[in-house]
C-alpha positions as CSV (number, residue, x, y, z in Angstrom):
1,X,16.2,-13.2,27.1
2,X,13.9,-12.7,30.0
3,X,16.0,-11.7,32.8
4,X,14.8,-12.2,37.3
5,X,15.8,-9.7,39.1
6,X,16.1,-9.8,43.0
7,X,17.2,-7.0,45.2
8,X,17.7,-6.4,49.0
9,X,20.4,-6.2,51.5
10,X,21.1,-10.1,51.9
11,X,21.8,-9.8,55.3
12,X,22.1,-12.8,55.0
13,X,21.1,-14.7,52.0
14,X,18.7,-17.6,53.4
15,X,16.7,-20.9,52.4
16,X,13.7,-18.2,51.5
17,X,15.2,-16.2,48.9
18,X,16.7,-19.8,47.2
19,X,13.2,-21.2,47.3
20,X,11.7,-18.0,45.8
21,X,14.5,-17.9,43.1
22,X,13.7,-21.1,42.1
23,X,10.1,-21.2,42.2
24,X,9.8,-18.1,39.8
25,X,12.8,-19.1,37.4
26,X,10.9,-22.3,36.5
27,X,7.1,-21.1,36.7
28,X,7.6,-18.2,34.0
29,X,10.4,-19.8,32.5
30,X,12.8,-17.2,33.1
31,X,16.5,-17.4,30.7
32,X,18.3,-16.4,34.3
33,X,18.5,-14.3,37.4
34,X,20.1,-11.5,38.7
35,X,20.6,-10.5,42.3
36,X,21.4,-7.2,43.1
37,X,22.5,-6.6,47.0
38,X,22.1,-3.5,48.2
39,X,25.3,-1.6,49.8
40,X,23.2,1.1,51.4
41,X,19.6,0.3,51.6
42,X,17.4,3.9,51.7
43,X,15.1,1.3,54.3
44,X,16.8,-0.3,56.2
45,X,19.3,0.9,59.1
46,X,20.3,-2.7,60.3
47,X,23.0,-3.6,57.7
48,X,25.7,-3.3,59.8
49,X,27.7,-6.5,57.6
50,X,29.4,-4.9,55.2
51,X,28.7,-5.5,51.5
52,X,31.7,-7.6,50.5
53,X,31.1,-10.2,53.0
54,X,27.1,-10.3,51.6
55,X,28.5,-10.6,48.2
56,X,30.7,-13.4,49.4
57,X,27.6,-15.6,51.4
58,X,25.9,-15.0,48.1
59,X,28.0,-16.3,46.1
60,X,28.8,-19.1,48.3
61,X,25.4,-20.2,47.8
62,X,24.4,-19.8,44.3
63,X,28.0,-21.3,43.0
64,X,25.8,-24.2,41.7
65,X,22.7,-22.2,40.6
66,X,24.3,-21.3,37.0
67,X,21.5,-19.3,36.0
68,X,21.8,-17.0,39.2
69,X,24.1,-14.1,38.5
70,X,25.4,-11.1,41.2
71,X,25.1,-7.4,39.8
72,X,27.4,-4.7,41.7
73,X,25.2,-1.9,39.7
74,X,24.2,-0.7,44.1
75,X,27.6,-1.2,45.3
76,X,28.6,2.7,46.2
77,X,27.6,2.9,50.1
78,X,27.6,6.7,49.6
79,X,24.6,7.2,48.5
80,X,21.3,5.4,48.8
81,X,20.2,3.3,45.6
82,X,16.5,3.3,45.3
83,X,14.8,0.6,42.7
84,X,13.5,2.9,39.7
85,X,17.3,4.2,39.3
86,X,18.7,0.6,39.0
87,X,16.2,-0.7,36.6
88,X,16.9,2.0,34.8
89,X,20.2,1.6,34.5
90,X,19.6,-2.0,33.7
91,X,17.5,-1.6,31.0
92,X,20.4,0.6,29.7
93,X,22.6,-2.7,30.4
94,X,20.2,-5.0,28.7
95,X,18.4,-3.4,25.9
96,X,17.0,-6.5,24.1
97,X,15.5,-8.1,27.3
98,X,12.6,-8.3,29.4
99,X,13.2,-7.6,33.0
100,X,11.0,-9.1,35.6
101,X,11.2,-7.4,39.2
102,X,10.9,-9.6,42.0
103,X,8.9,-8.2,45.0
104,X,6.7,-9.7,47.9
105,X,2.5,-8.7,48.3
106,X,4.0,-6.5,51.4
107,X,6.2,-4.5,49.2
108,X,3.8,-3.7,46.1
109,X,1.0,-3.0,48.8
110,X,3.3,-0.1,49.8
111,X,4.7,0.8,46.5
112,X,3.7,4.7,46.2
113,X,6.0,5.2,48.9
114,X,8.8,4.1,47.1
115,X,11.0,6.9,45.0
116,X,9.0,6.7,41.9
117,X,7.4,3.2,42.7
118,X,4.5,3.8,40.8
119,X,6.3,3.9,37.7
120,X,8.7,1.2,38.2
121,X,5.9,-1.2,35.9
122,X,6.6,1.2,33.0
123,X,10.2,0.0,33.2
124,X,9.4,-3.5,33.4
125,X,7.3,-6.4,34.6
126,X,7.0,-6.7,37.9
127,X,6.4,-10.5,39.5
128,X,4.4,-10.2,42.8
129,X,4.7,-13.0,45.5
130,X,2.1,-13.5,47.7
131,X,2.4,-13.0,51.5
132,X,0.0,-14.2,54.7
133,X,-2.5,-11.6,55.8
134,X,-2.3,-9.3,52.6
135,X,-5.0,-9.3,49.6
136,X,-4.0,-8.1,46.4
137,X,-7.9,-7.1,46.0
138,X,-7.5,-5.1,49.0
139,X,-4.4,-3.3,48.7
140,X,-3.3,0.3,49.3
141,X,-5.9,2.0,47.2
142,X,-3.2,4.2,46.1
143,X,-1.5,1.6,44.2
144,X,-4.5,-0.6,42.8
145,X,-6.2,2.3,41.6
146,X,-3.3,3.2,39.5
147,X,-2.0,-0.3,38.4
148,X,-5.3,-2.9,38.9
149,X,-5.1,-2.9,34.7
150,X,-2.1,-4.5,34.8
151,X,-2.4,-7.0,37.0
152,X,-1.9,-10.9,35.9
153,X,-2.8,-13.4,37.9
154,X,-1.3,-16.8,37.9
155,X,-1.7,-20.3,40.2
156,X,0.7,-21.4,42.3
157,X,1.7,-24.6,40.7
158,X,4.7,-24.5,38.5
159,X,3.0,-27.0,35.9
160,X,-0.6,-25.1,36.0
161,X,-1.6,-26.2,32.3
162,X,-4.2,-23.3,32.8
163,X,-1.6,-20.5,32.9
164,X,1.1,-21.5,30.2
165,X,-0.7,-19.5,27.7
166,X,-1.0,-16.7,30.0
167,X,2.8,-16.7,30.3
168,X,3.2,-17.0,26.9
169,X,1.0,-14.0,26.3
170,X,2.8,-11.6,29.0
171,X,6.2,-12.6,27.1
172,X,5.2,-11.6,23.8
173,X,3.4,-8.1,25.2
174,X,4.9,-4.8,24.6
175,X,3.2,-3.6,27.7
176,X,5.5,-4.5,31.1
177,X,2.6,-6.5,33.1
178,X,2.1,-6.6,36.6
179,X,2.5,-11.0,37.6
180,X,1.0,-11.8,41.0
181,X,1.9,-15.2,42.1
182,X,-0.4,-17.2,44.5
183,X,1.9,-18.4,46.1
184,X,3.2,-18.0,49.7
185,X,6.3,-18.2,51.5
186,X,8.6,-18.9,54.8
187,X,8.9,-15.7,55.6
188,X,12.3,-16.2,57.1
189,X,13.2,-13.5,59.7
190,X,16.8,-12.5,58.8
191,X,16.7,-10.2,62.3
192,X,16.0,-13.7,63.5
193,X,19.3,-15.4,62.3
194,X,21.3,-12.4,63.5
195,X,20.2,-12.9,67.0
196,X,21.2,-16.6,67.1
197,X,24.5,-15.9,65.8
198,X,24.7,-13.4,68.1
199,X,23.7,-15.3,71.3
200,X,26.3,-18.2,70.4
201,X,29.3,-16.0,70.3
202,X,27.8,-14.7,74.0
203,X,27.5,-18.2,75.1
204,X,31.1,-19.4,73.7
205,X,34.4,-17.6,73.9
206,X,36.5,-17.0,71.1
207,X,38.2,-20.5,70.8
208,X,35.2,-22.0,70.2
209,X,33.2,-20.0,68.1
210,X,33.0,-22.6,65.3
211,X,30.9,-24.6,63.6
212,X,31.1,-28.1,65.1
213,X,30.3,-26.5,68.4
214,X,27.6,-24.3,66.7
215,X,25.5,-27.8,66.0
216,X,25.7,-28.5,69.7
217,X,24.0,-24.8,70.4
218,X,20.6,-25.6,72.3
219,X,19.3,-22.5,70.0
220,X,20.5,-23.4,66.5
221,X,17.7,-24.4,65.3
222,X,16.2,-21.9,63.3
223,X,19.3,-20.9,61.9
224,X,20.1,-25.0,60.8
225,X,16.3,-25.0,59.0
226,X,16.7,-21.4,56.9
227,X,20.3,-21.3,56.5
228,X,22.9,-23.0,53.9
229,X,25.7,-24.4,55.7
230,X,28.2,-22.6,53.5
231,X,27.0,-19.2,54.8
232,X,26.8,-20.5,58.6
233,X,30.5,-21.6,58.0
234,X,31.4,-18.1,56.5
235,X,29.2,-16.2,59.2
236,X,31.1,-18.4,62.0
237,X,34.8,-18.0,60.0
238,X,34.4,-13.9,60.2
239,X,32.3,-13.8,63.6
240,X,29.5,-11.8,61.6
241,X,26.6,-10.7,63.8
242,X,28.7,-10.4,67.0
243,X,27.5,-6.7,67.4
């Protein structure tokens, strides 16, 4: 099988991260997808949810994405997991498949200062999405000059004609290519979400803190556009992103 795979905090899951899920599972034709939240990012200091409630918004929202599966393989919060060690480990899990690691232009540009980034496309293929203001041509010098003979380019359509062969031929390689996708995205602020939820519970006191009164809240907007309603119900339900 060739397997996505998508990690990050998830804090919370948005309308950016469906999109991207979707967009790559149908261009290369991927078997399924496996999101992998992270308990205790070795980046971030702002997940302050804890991981069972991310687990829970996730699953709330890919319920009907059959192909979408949750891996717990980073649930320890004790230590930090860092992305080398769980592909690994995954490769370990699934021996006869091709793993495709899902990362944005502003991530790979930065990828030698990741624990062992630079060797994370020896484990497996990496899929690269594009993001405004960065040019893969023009990337960290650090990181094209070790990996620029790996790189694969594709369009952004999902029914390109020109790069079905392409596909075709980075499936049936031995070598773990290096995919970049033109193709942008959102760029949905999840800092962005928090601070709405948080204003609303300011605004309205306990009692009230639900969701019919959420649609009335002059400052919803950006949180109706990027967010499923399932996870604004849960968010509401366990006053997440009150602190």
């Amino acid at each position: 099988m060739h397997i996505g795979i998508l990690g990050g905090s998830f804090n919370p899951l948005h309308n950016d991260h469906i999109e991207l899920l979707n967009y790559i599972y149908k261009k290369l034709s991927l078997d399924r997808f496996i999101l992998i939240p992270n308990a205790l990012p070795p980046h971030k200091t702002t997940c302050h949810v804890s991981f069972n409630d991310r687990v829970n918004m996730i699953n709330k929202t890919v319920e009907n994405l059959p192909y979408i599966t949750v891996s717990m393989v980073e649930q320890d919060d004790s230590i930090p997991h860092y992305s080398f060690d769980t592909i690994s480990e995954l490769k370990q899990q699934f021996k006869n498949d091709s793993l495709y690691f899902c990362m944005g232009m502003d991530s790979f540009n930065y990828l030698d200062k990741w624990y062992r980034g630079l060797h994370i496309p020896d484990l497996c293929n990496l899929v690269i999405t594009d993001r405004t203001g960065y040019d893969i041509e023009k990337s960290n010098s650090a990181v094209i000059e070790k990996l620029s003979d790996r790189i694969v380019k594709l369009e952004g359509k999902i029914d390109d004609l020109s790069d079905l062969e392409i596909i075709r031929e980075i499936k049936n390689s031995e070598q773990p290519k290096i995919i970049y996708l033109k193709k942008e995205f959102t760029d949905i602020s999840s800092s962005k979400i928090r601070t709405v939820f948080k204003d609303f519970y300011q605004k309205y006191s306990n009692s009230l803190q639900n969701f019919e009164n959420f649609k009335e809240f002059d400052s919803n907007y950006y949180v109706m556009q990027n967010l499923p309603e399932s996870i604004t119900r849960y968010i509401l339900e366990n006053r997440l992103y009150a602190d």
